[in-house]
DOPA-230767 format. One record per residue: residue in three letters; chain; x, y, z of N, C-alpha, C in turn. Coordinates in steps of 0.1 Angstrom, whole numbers, plus 5000, padded with zeros to 4 digits. Last residue first. Layout:
     r   c   n_c1   n_c2   n_c3   ca_c1   ca_c2   ca_c3   c_c1   c_c2   c_c3
   Ala   A      X      Y      Z       X       Y       Z      X      Y      Z
...
//
This chain:
     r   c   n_c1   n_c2   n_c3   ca_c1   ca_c2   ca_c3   c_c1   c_c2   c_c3
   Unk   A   5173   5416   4887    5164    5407    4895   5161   5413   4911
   Unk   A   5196   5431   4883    5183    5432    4875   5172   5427   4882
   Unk   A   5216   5419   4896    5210    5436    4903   5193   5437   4890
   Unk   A   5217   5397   4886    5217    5398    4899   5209   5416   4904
   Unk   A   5230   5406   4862    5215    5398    4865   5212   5397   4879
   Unk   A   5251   5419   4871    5245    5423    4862   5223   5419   4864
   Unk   A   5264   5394   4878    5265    5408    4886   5249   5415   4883
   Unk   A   5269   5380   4857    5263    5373    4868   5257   5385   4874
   Unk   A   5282   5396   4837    5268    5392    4834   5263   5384   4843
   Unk   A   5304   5390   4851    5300    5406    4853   5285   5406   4848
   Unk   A   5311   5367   4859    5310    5373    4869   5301   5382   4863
   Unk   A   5301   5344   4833    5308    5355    4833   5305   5361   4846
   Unk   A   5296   5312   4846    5288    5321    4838   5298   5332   4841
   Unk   A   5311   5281   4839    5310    5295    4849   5304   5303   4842
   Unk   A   5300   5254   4823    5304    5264    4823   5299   5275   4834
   Unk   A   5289   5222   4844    5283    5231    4835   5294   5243   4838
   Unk   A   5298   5192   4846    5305    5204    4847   5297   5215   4838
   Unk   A   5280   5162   4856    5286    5168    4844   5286   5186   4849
   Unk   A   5301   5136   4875    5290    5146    4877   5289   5153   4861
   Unk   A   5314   5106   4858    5317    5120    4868   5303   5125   4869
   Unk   A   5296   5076   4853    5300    5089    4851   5303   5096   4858
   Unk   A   5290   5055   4879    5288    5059    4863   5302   5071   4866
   Unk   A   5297   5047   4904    5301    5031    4895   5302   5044   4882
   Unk   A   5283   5057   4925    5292    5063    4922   5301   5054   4913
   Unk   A   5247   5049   4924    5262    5053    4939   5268   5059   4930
   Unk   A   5226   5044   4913    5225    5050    4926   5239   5055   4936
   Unk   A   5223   5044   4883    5237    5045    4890   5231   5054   4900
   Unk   A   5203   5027   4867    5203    5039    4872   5213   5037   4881
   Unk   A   5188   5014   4831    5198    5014    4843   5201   5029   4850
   Unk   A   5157   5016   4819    5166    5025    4823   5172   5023   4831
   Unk   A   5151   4990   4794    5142    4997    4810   5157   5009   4806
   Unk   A   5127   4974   4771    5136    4984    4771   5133   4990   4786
   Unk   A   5127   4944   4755    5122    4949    4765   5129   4958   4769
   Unk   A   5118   4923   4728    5123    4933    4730   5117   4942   4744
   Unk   A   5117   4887   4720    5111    4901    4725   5118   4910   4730
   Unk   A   5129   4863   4709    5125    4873    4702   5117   4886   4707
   Unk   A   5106   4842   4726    5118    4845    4721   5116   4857   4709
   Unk   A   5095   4863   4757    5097    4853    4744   5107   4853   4734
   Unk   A   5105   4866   4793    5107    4868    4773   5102   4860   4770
   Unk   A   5087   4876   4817    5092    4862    4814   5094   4869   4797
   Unk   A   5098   4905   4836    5089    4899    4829   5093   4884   4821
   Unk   A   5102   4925   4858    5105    4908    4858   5098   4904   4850
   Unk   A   5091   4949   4856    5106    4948    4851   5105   4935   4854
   Unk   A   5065   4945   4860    5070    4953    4846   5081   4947   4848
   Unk   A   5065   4939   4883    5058    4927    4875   5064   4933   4864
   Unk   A   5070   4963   4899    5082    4949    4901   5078   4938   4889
   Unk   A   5046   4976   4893    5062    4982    4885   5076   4968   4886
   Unk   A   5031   4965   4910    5029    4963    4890   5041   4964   4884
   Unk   A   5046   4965   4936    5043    4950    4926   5040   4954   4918
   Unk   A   5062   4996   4938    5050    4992    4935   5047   4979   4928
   Unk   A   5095   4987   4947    5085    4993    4935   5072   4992   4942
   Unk   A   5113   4976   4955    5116    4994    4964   5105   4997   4958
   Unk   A   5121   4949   4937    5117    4952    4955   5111   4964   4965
   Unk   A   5135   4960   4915    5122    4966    4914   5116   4962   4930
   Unk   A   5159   4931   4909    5153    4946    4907   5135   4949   4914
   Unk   A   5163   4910   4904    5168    4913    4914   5166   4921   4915
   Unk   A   5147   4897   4878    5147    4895    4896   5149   4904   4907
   Unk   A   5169   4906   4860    5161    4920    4866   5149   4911   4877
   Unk   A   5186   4882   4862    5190    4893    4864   5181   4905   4869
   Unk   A   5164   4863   4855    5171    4859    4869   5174   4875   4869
   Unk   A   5156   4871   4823    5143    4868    4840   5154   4868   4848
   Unk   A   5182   4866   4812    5177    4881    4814   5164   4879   4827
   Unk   A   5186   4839   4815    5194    4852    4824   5187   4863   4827
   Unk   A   5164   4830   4802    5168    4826    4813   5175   4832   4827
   Unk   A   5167   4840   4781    5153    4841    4792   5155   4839   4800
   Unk   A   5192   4857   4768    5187    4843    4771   5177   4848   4782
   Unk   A   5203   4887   4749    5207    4874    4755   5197   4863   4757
   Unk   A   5220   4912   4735    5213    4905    4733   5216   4891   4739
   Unk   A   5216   4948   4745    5218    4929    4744   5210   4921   4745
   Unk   A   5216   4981   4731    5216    4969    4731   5218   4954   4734
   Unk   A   5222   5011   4747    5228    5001    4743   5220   4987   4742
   Unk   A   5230   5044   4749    5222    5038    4748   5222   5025   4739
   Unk   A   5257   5054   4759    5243    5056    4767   5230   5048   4766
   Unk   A   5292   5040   4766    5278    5046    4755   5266   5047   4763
   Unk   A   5313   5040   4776    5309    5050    4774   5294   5057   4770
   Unk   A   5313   5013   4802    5312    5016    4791   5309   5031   4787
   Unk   A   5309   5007   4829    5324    5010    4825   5324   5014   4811
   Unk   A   5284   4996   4832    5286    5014    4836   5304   5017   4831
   Unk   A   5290   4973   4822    5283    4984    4816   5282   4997   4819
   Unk   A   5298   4963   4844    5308    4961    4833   5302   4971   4827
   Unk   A   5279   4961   4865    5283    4967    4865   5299   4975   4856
   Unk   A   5263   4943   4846    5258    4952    4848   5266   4964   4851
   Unk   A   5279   4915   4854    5277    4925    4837   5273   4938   4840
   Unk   A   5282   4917   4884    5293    4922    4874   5292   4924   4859
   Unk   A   5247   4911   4882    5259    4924    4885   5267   4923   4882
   Unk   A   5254   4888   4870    5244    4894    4862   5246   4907   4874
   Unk   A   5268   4869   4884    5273    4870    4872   5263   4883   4864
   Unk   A   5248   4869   4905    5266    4875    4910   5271   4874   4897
   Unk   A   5234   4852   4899    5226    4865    4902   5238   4876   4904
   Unk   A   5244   4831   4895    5236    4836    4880   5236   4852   4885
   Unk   A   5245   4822   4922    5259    4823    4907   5257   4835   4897
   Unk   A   5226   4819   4928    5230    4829    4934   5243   4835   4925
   Unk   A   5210   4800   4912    5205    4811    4913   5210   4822   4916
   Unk   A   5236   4777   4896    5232    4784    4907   5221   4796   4906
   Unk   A   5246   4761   4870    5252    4771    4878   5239   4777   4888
   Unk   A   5251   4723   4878    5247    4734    4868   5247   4747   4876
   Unk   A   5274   4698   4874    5269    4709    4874   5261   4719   4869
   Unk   A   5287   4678   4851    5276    4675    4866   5271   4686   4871
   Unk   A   5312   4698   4847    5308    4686    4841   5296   4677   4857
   Unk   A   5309   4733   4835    5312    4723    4846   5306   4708   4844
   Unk   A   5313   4758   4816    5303    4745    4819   5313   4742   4827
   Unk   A   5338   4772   4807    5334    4777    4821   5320   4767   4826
   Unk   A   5352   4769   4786    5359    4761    4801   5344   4765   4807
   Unk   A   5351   4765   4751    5341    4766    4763   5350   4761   4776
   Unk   A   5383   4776   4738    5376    4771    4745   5366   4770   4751
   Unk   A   5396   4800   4745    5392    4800    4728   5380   4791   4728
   Unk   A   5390   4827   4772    5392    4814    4766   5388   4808   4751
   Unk   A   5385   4850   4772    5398    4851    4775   5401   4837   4770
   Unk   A   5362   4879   4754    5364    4865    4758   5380   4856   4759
   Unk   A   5367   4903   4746    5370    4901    4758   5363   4885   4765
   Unk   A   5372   4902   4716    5382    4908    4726   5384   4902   4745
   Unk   A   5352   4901   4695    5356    4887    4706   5364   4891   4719
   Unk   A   5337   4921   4672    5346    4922    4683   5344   4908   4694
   Unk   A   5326   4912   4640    5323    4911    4656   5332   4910   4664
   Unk   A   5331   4909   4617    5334    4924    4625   5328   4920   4638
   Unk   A   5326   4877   4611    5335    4888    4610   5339   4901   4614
   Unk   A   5313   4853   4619    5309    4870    4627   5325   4876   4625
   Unk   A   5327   4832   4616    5312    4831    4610   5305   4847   4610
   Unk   A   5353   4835   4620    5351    4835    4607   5336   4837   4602
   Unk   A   5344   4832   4649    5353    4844    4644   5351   4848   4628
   Unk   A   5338   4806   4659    5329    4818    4659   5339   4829   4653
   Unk   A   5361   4790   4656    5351    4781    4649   5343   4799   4645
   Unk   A   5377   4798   4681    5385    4800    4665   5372   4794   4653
   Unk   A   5361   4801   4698    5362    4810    4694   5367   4813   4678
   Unk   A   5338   4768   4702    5357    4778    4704   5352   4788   4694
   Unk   A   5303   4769   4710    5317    4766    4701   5327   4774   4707
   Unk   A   5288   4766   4743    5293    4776    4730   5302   4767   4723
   Unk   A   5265   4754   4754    5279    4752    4750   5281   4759   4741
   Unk   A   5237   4752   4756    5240    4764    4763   5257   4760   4767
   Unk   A   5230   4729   4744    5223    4739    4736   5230   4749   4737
   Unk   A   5236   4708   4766    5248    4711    4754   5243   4725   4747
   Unk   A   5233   4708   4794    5222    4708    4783   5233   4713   4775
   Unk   A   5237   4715   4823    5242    4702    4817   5235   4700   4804
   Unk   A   5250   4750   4822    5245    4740    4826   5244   4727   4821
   Unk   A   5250   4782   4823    5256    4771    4828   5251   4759   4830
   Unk   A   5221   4804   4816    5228    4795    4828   5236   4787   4822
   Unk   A   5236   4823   4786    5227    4815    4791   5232   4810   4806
   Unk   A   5256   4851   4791    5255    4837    4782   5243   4834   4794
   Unk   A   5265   4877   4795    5252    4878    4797   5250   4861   4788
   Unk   A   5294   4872   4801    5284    4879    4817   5273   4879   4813
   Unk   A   5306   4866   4779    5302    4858    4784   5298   4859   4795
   Unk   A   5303   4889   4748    5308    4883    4760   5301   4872   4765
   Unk   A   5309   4907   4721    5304    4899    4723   5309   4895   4736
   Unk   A   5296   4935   4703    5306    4929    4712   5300   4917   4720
   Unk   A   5293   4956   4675    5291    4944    4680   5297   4939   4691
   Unk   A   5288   4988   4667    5297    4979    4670   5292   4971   4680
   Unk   A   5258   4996   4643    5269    5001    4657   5277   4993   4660
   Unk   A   5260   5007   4609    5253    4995    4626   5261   4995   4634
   Unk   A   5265   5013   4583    5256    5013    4587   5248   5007   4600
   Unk   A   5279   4979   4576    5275    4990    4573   5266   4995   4578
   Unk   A   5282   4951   4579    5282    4959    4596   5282   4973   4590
   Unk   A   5257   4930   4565    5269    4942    4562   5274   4945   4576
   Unk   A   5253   4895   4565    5245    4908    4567   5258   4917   4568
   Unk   A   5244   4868   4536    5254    4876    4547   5251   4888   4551
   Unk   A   5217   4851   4541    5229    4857    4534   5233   4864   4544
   Unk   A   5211   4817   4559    5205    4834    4560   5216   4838   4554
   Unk   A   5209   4791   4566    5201    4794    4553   5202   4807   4554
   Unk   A   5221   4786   4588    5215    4798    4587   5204   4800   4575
   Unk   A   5241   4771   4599    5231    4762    4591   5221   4776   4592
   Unk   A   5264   4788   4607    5257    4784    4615   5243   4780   4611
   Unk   A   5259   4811   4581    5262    4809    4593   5253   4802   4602
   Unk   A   5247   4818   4558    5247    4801    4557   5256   4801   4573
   Unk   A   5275   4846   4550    5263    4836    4542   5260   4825   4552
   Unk   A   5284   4858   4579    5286    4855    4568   5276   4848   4562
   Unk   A   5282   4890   4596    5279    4874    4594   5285   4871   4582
   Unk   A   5291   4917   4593    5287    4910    4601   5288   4895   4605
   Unk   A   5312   4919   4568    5303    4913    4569   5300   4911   4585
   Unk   A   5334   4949   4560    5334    4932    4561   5321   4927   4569
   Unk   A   5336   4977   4537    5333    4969    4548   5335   4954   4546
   Unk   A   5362   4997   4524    5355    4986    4519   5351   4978   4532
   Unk   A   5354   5031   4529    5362    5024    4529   5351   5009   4524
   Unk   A   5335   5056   4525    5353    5055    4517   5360   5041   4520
   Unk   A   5309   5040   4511    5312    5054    4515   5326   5050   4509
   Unk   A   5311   5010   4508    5306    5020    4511   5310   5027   4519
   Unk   A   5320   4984   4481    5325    5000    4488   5313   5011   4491
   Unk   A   5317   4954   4476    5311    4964    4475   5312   4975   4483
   Unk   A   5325   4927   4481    5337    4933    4472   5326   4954   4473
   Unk   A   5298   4914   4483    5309    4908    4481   5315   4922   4476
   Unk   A   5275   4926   4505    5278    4919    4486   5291   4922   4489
   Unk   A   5246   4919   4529    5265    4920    4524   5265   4914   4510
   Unk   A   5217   4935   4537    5223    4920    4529   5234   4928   4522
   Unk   A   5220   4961   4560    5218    4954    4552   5223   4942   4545
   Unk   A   5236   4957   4594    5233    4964    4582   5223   4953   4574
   Unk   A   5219   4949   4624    5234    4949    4615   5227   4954   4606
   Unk   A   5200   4938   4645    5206    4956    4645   5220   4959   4635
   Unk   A   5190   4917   4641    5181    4926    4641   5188   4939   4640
   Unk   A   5209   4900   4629    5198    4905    4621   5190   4912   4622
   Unk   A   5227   4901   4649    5233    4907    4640   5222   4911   4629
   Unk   A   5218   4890   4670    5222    4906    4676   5222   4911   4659
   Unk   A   5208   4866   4662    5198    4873    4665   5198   4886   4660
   Unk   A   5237   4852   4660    5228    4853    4652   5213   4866   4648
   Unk   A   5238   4855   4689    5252    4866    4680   5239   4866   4669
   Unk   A   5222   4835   4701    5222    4851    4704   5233   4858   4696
   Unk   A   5234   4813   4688    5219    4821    4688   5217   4832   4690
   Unk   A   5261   4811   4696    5252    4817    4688   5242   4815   4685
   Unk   A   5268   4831   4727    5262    4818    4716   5260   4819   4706
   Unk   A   5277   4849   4736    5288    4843    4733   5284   4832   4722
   Unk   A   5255   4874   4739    5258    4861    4740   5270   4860   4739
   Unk   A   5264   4911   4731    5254    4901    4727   5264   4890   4736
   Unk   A   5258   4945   4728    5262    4938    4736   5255   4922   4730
   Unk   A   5258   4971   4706    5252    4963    4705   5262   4949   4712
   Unk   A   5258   5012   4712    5265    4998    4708   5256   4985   4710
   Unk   A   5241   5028   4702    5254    5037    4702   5265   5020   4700
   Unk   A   5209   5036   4689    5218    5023    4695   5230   5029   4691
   Unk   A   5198   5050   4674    5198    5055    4688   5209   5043   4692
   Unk   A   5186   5043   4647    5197    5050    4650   5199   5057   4665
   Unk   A   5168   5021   4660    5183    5017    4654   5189   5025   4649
   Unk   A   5145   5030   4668    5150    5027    4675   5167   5027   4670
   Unk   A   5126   5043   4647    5143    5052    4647   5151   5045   4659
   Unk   A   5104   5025   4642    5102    5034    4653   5117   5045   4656
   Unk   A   5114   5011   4619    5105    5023    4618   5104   5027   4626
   Unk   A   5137   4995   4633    5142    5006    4622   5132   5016   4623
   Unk   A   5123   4978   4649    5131    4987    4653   5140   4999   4642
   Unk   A   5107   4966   4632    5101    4978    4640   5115   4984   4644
   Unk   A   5125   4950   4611    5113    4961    4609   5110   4970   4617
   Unk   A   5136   4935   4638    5149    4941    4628   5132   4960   4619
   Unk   A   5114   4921   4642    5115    4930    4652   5123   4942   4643
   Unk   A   5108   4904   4617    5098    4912    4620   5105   4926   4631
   Unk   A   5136   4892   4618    5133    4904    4608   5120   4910   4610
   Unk   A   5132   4876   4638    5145    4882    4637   5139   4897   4628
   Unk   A   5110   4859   4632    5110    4871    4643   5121   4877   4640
   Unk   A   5123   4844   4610    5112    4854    4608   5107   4863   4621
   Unk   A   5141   4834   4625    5149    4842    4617   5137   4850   4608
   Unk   A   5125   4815   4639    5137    4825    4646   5139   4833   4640
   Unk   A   5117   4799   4619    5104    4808    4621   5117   4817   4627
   Unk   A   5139   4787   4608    5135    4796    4602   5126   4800   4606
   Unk   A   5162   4790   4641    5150    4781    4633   5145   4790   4622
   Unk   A   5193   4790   4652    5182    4795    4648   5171   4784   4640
   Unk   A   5215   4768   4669    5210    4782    4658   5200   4781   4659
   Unk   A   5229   4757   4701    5222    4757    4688   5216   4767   4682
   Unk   A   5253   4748   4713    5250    4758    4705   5242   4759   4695
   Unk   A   5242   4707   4704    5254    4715    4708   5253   4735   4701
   Unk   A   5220   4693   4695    5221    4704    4701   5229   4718   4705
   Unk   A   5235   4668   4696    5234    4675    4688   5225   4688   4685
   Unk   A   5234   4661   4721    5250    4670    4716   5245   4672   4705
   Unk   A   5208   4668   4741    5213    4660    4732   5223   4668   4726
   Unk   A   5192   4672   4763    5207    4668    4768   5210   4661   4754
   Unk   A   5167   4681   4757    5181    4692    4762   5194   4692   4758
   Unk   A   5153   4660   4753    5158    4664    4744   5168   4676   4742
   Unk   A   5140   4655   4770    5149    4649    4771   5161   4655   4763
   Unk   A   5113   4671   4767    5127    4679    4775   5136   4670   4777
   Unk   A   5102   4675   4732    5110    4661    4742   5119   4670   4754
   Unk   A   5089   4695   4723    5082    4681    4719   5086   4673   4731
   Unk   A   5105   4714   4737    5089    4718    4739   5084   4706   4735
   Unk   A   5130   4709   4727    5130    4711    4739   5114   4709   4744
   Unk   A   5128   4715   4695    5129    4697    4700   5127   4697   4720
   Unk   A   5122   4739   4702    5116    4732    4691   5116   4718   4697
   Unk   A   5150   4754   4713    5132    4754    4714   5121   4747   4715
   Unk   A   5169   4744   4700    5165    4735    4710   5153   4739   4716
   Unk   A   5169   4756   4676    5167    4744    4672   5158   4738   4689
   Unk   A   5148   4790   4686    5164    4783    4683   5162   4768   4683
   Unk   A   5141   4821   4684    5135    4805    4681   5147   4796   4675
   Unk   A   5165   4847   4690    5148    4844    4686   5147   4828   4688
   Unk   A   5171   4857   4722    5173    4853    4712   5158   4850   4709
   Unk   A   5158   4889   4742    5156    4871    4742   5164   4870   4726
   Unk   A   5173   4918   4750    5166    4912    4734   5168   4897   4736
   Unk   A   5169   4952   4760    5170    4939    4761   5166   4931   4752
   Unk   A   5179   4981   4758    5175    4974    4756   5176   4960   4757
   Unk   A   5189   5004   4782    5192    4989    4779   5178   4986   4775
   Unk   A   5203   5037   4791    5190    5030    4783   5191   5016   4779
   Unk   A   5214   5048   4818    5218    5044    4805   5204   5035   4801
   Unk   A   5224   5075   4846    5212    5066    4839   5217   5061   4824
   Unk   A   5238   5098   4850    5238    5085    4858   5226   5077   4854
   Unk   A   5233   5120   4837    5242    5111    4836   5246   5099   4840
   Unk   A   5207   5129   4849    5207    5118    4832   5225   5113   4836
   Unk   A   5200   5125   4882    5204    5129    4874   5210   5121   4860
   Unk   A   5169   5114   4894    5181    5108    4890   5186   5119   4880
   Unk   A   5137   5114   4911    5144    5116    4900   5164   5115   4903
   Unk   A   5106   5101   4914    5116    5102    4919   5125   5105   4906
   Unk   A   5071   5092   4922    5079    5097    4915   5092   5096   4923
   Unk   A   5056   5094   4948    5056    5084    4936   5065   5080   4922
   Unk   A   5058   5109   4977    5057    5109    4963   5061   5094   4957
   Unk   A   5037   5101   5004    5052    5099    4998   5055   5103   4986
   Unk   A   5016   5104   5014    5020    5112    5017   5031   5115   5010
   Unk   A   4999   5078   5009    4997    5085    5005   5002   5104   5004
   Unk   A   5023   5051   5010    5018    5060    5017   5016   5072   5008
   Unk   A   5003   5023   4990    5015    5035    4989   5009   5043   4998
   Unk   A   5009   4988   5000    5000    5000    5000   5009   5012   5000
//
């Protein structure tokens, strides 16, 4: 019950706030065979699994809105998976147009997001013309767990399929971080989903893109919204589909963001001035 005394509202200075869009991968093999057979988790041929062609018809229904609403000249950068499913997703909904071979735009010659047929894609190659820079990590990958779906390939396999996609700060070429019998934790999950979080205030950009898993993204904003009004806690914990886009506002209550921002000294004498006017 809200004390009817308290305001309802509250405010935050902008520098200390960043705009995260959030983005479920779309419709991926293990979906499919997961929803007929949940045996069907634990099958290696599952291993990192792609997209489905209905996946890749959400991919481009959302890729549509988010062009005609100008969401996708607002995206400064585009955070994604390590999987791919979710690289797949990051790169159809917010990469360039279909890549042609050898084709110069503006002054330099670009390289391909994707490539043709990535990852049994049946999907042409998409440009990084025209599309914010891609980064890929492993603070927003799926839980951890005994289901091969949520094994990434080596790096040296994902590099050639996601040509301008920055890898940089994945340290192993390797999947290490599954555990063999294990699966990772509520509390794991929930201590891997602040240090992404707080990886992102280390970032410059304001308004930014990831793209990840239901699984994480539900546990991570869990932890959110307790201080709310339950509708407002029901808003931010919402269950994805695949393929849904959910946009909130990260807010730096301490001192993790940005300096303060420095507004200009106004001239003493047109201080003076205004001062005697008033």
């Amino acid at each position: 019950m809200e004390d009817a005394g308290c305001p309802t509202t509250t405010l935050y200075p902008l520098h200390r706030t960043k705009i995260l869009h959030l983005v479920r991968h779309a419709q991926g093999i293990h979906n499919v065979e997961g929803e007929k057979d949940p045996s069907a988790y634990f099958s290696p041929d599952l291993s990192d699994a792609h997209l489905t062609q209905l996946g890749w018809r959400q991919v481009a229904h959302l890729r549509t809105h988010i062009r005609q609403s100008g969401l996708h000249s607002r995206i400064q950068l585009v955070v994604t998976s390590s999987l791919l499913r979710a690289m797949q997703t990051a790169v159809g909904v917010f990469g360039g147009e279909e890549y042609v071979d050898g084709v110069e735009k503006g002054c330099y010659l670009h390289i391909p997001l994707m490539v043709a047929n990535a990852g049994n894609s049946a999907s042409p190659a998409i440009s990084s013309f025209d599309s914010p820079p891609f980064l890929a990590t492993e603070l927003c990958r799926e839980h951890l767990s005994l289901h091969p779906c949520d094994w990434r390939r080596s790096i040296t396999e994902s590099r050639p399929l996601f040509p301008a996609d920055d890898f940089s700060l994945i340290e192993s070429d390797e999947d290490i971080l599954p555990k063999p019998g294990q699966r990772e934790t509520f509390e794991e999950v929930a201590a891997r989903a602040i240090q992404f979080l707080n990886w992102i205030w280390t970032r410059k950009e304001k308004e930014i893109a990831v793209v990840s898993h239901g699984g994480f993204l539900q546990d991570m904003l869990s932890l959110f919204g307790n201080d709310c009004h339950p509708n407002m806690k029901s808003e931010i914990g919402i269950r994805f589909a695949n393929c849904q886009l959910h946009s909130i506002v990260l807010v730096d209550k301490g001192t993790i963001g940005s300096d303060p921002v420095k507004f200009p000294d106004r001239d003493s004498s047109n201080a003076k001035k205004e001062e005697q006017h008033h």
